[in-house]
Each structure stands twice: as structure tokens, then as C-alpha cells.
N, C-alpha and C positions, 0 to 999 in steps of 0.2 A: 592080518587076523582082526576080527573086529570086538574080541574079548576083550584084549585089554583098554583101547577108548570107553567100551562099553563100560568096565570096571570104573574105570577113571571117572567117568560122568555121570553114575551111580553114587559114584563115591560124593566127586562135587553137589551131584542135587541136595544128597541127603545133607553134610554138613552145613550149606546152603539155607535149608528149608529152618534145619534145626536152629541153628544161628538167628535167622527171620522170625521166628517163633518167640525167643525171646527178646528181640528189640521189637517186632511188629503189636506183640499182646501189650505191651507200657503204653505206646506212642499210640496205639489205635483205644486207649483205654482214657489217654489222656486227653486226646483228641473230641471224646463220647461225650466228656463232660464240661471240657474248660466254654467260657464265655468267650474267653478272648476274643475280640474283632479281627482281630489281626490272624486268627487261625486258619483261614484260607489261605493263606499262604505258606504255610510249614502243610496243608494238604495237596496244593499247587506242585509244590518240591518234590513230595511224594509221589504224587502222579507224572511228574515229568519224563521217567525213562520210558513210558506209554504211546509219549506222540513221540519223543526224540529217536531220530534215526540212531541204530543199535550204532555207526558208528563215529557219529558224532558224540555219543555218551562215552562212547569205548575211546576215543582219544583224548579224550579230555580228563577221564579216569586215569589211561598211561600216566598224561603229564602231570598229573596230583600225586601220582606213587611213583614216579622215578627221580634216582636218585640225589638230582637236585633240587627236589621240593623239599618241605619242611617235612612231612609225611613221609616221604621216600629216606631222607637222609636220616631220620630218629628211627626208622625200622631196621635203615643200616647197620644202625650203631650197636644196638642193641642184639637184634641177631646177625650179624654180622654175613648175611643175601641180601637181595636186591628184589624188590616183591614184583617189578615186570617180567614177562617169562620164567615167571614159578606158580605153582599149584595156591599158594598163598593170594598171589595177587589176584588168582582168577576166585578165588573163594570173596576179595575184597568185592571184585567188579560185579561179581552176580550178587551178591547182596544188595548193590544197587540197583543193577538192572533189573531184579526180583520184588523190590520190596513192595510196588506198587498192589503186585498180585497176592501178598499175605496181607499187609493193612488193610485194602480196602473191602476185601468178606469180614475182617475182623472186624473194622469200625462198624459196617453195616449191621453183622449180628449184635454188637455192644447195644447200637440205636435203636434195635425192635426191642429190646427189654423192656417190658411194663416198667416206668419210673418208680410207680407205684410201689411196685416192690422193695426199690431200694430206702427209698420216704421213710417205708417202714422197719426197714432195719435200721435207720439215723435213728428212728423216734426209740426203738429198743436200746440206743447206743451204742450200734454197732459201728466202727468207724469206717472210714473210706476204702481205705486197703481192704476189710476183713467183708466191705461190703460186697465189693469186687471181686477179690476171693469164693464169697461163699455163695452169693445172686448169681451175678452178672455174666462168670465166667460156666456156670454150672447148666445156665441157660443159654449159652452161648456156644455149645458143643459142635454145633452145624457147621456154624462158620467160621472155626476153629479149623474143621478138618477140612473143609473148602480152600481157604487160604495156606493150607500145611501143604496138599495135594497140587494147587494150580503154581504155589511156588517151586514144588518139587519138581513138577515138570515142563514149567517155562524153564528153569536151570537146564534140566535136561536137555531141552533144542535150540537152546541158545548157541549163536554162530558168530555174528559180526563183534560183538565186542567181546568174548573172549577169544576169536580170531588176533583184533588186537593189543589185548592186550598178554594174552600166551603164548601168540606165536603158536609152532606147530613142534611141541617138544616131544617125542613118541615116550612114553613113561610118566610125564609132566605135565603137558599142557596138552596134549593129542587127545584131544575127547571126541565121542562122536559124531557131532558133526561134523567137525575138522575132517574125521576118517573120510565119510562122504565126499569130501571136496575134493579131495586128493586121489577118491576112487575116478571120478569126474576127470579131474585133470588127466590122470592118467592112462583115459578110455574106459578103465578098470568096471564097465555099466553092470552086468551083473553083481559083483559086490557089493556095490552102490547101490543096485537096488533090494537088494537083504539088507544091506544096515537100512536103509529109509523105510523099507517095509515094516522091520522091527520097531520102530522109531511111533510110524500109522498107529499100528498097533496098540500099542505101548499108551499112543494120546489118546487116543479111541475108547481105550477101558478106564484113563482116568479119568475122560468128560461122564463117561457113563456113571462110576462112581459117584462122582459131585454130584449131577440130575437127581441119581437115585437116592444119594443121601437127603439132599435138600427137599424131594418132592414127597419121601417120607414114603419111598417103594415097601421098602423091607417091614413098614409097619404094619401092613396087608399083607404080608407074604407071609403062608403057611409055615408054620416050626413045628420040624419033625425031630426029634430026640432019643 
């Protein structure tokens, strides 16, 4: 059945996305403003799961979270599982392999703010935080939801690295693309090609979202109430 993957990786995108949300809005906020010279580099980082092959990121993640790493062995302790092949560790891996796609509409909407604006709330006293708060992020709406959205479902179709690093757990780690493979493997082509239709779909209405939010559809478009 392709319910419950479908659940599962509904489940994953959103915790995912929401997660991304608040590490992405700091780092993409901090990024907007610092001088540092050296800050091509903590963006470099950030961009890297983009060129890296999904499974050269995805075992190199396993071996950071299993349980003979430092990482692997303090999540041991503490919750006393093992975060490869569980729903946990693949929430870890897609954070990584995600994050690229929240940060970077975030840093970009941070960087079209008029500065101007901000100038003027220092010269009222407003501080940094409350400037950011009340400017930065309020005009910055667009590429909030860009980056909420393309994170949410880059999670969603992601294959190769939570391939390895969930394995194929039915209830656990069996998300849908997983399902697909295994329709594949198993001849199974008809269900395979409903979950992958599903899937078209699914990408199809969220590009159009982004487009239509960014290009400012809906701001010409007739309200009938």
C-alpha cells in the first residue's frame, strides 16, 4: 500500500522543513549581515549536499551517527537507540541534505531588504534582534515560504541518502521513495507508477506555488468574497 510510506514522508518532510526553519532563518540571518572574510566558507558547507552525490553525503552521515562515533554514542546513552535505521536519524540526514534548499531563498530574501530600512531603525535604537524581527523578516515573507516549501519537498523525493542511511524499515524508514524501488524491483510497474505519478504531481503544484508566489500571481488575481 502506498499510505503508509506516503504518511511517513509527509510526516519526515514536515518535521524536516519545520526543523530547517528554525536553524535556517539564524544562519541565513547571520550570514545577511556578518563581514567576516571567512564566511564563504560556512556558505560553501552549506551548499555542499547540492553538488555532493546523495550517496556520498548519505554515508558519510551513517558514519557520524553510528554508534561508534561521538555523535552516535552520546544519542546512545541518552536515549538509549541507535539513530541509523530509525525515523530519527533520517530526520538528522535530511536536515542536512535539505538545508541548502531553506537557507539559501532565506539568505537571498534577507539580502534584497532595502538596508536603508534597517539604518533607520539602529538610528531609532532599535537593536539587532528586534531589527530583524520587525524589518527584515516581515519583508521577507517570499522567501520564507520559498525555502519552507522547496525544503519540504526536496525531503519528500529524497532517495539515495535516506536509502542509506534508513535502510528500508516498513513503518520506520520506508518512505516513498523507498516504496517505488521496491515496486521496481519487484516488477511491481503499475504501483510504481501511481506512487511516482503522485509524487509529479505533488512537485508540480509546489514549483507552481513558489513561481506564483514569488512572481506576485495572486496580486492581480480577482478576490471574490
Amino acid at each position: 500500500m502506498i499510505t503508509e510510506p506516503l504518511i511517513l514522508s509527509i510526516k519526515l518532510a514536515a518535521v524536516v522543513s519545520a526543523l530547517l526553519f528554525l536553524i535556517g532563518v539564524p544562519l541565513a540571518g547571520w550570514l545577511s549581515i556578518t563581514r567576516l572574510r571567512w564566511k564563504f566558507l560556512i556558505e560553501a558547507v552549506v551548499a555542499l549536499p547540492i553538488v555532493l552525490p546523495p550517496t556520498v553525503l548519505g554515508y558519510y552521515i551513517l558514519v557520524s551517527i553510528s554508534p561508534d562515533s561521538i555523535l552516535g554514542s552520546m544519542y546512545l546513552d541518552v536515549f538509549g537507540s541507535a539513530l541509523p535505521f530509525s525515523f530519527e536519524g533520517l530526520v538528522f540526514a535530511s536536515i542536512l541534505y535539505s538545508l541548502p534548499f531553506a537557507v539559501q531563498p532565506f539568505l537571498a530574501s534577507f539580502e534584497s531588504v532595502d538596508p536603508r530600512l534597517s539604518e533607520a531603525a539602529w538610528t531609532l535604537g532599535a537593536s539587532r534582534l528586534k531589527t530583524f524581527l520587525t524589518i527584515v523578516i516581515p519583508s521577507s515573507v517570499q522567501g520564507l515560504i520559498t525555502g519552507g516549501v522547496l525544503s519540504f519537498a526536496h525531503t519528500l523525493g529524497e532517495f539515495g541518502v535516506v536509502l542509506l542511511v534508513g535502510g528500508n524499515i516498513p513503518g520506520s524508514t520506508r518512505v516513498v521513495s523507498i516504496s517505488i524501488y521496491d515496486n521496481v524491483q519487484a516488477l511491481e510497474y503499475e504501483q510504481a507508477g501511481q506512487t511516482a505519478l503522485t509524487l509529479l504531481v505533488f512537485s508540480f503544484l509546489v514549483l507552481s506555488v513558489v513561481y506564483a508566489t514569488n512572481r506576485r500571481v495572486w496580486a492581480i488575481w480577482p478576490k471574490h468574497f
